[in-house]
C-alpha positions in Angstrom: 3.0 -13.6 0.1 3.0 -10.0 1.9 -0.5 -9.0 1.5 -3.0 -10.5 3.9 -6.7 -10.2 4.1 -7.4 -9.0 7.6 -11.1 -9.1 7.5 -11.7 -12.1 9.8 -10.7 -9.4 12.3 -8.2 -7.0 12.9 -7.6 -6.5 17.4 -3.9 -6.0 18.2 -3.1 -5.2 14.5 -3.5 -1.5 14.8 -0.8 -1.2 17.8 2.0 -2.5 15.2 5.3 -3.9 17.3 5.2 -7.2 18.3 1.9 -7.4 19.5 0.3 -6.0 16.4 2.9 -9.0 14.2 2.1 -11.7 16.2 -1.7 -10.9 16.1 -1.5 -10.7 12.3 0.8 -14.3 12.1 -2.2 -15.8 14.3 -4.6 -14.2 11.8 -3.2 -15.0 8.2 -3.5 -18.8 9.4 -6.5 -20.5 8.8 -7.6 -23.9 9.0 -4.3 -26.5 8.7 -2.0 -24.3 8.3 -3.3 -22.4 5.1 -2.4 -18.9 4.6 -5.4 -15.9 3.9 -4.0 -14.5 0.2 -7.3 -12.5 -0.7 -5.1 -9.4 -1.9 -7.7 -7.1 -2.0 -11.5 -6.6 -2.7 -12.8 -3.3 -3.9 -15.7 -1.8 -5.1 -15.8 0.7 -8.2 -17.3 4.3 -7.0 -19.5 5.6 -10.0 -20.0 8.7 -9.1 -17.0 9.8 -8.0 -13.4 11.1 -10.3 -10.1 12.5 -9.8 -8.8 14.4 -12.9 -10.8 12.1 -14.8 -9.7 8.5 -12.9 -12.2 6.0 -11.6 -12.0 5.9 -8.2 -12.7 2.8 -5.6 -13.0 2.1 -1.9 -11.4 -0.7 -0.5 -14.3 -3.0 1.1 -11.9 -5.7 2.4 -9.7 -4.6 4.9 -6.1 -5.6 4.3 -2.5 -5.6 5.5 1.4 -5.7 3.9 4.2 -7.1 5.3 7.9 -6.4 4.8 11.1 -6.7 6.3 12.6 -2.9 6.6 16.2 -2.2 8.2 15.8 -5.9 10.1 12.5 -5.3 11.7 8.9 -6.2 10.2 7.1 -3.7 9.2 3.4 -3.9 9.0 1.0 -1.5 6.9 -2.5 -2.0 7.6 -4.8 -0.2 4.5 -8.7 0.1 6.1 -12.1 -0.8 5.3 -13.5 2.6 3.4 -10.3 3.9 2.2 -10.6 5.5 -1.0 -8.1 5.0 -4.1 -7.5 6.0 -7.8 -5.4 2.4 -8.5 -2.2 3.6 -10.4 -2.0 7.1 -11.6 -1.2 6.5 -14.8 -0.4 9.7 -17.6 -2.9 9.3 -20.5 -0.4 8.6 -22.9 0.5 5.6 -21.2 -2.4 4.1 -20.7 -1.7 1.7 -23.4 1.3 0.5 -21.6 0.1 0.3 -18.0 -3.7 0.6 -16.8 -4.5 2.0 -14.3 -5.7 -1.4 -12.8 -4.1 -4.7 -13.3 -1.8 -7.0 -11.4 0.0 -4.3 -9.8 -3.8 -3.1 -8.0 -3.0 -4.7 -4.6 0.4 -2.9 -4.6 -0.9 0.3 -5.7 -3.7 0.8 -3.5 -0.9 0.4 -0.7 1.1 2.8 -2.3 -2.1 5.2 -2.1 -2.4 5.1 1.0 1.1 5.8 1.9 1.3 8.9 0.3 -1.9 9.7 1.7 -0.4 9.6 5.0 2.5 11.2 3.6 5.0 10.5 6.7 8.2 13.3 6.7 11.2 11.5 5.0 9.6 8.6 3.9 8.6 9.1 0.9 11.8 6.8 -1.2 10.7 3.8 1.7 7.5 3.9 0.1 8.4 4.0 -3.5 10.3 1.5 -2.8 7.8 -1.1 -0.9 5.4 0.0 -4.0 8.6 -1.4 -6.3 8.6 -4.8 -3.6 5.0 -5.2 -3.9 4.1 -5.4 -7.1 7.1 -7.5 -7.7 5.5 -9.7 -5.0 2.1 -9.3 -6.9 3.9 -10.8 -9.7 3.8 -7.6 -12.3 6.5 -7.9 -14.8 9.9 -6.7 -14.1 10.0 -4.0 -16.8 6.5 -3.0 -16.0 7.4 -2.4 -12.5 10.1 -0.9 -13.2 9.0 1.6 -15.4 6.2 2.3 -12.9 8.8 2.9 -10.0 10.7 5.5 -12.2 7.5 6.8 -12.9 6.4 7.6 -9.1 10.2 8.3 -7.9 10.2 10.8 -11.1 6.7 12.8 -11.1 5.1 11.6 -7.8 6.5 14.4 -5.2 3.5 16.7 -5.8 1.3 13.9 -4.4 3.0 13.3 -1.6 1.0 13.9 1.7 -2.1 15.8 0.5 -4.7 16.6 2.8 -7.4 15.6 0.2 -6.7 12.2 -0.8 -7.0 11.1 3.0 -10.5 10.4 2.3 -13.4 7.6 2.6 -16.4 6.9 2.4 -19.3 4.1 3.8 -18.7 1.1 2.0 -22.5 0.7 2.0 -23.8 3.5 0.2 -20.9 5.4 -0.9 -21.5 8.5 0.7 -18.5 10.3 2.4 -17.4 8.9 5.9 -15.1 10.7 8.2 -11.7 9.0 8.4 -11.5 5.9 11.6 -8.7 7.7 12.8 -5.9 11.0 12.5 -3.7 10.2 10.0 -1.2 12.7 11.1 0.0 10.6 14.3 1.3 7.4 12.3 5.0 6.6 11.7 5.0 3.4 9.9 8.3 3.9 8.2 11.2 3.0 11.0 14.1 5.0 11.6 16.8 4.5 9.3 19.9 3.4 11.4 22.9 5.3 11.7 26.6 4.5 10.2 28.1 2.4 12.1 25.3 -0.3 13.1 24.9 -3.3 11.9 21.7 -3.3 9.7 20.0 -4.1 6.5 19.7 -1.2 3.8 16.1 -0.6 3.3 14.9 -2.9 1.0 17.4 -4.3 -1.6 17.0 -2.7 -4.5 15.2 -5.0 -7.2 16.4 -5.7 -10.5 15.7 -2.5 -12.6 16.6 -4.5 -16.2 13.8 -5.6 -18.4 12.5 -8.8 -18.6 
């Protein structure tokens, strides 16, 4: 399982490279060998909407893991961060809330459009496709979801506003732990010629 609580501590993590995997491999081990698998831990923000969605914070610091173009790639989502879950149209509500199984994968998927790193926007469709797979959603929900954010989710890609948190102790607005302008989580995609994975397989788009 990709998604690891990093709340027992987080130092080397933020560097990324080997220093920052092999700090998260000591860290996701606990006890005999047991493996952290709290997904995620949120709490619901009553005050606060976007276009009329519930919005949380994330109170549990957490990370994702995935192999990308033969090299791990690590995504570290914050204490404070603030999310929407899965945009979801109104009409398909029925279908697919907003929350569900797919949470831990769509909270990720937040946050990398809220970094919004130039050209890597399919890369992170397509690690929210991965991780809700991982997460254990359906394959025709996830698939319909994919569509759904490869289809109608350019507009929200990179926007200033939803790089925003707030104190997981009262609520109120916090300024951001760090510039989200300087990351490049997303690694080169190698040129013709070298010997390299594509960027993730593509996952079985058929219903279940």
């Amino acid at each position: 399982m990709p998604f690891i609580d990093t709340s027992a501590g987080s130092a080397g993590l933020e560097s990324g490279g080997e220093e920052g995997l092999e700090a998260l491999r000591r860290q996701t081990h606990v006890g005999t060998g047991q493996v952290r698998r709290r997904l995620i831990a949120v709490a619901i923000l009553a005050e606060m909407e976007k276009h009329g969605r519930t919005l949380a914070v994330v109170t549990r610091p957490y990370a994702y893991m995935h192999e990308v173009y033969d090299q791990q790639v690590i995504v570290n989502v914050p204490q404070g961060f603030v999310t929407d879950f899965a945009s979801i149209p109104k009409p398909l509500q029925a279908i697919i809330p907003p929350f569900g199984r797919h949470a831990p994968a769509a909270v990720l998927h937040d946050y990398l459009y809220a970094i919004g790193q130039k050209k890597a926007r399919p890369l992170a469709d397509r690690l929210f496709l991965h991780a809700m797979r991982e997460a254990g959603v359906p394959a025709f929900r996830r698939s319909l979801m994919y569509r759904m954010v490869r289809l109608f989710g350019g507009g929200g890609y990179g926007l200033r506003e939803d790089w925003m948190f707030v104190d997981t102790e009262n609520g109120d607005p916090a300024e951001p732990p760090f510039d989200h302008t300087g990351i490049s989580w997303a690694p080169e995609k190698p040129k013709r010629g070298r010997k390299a994975k594509t960027a993730p397989p593509a996952d079985d788009m058929r219903p279940a």
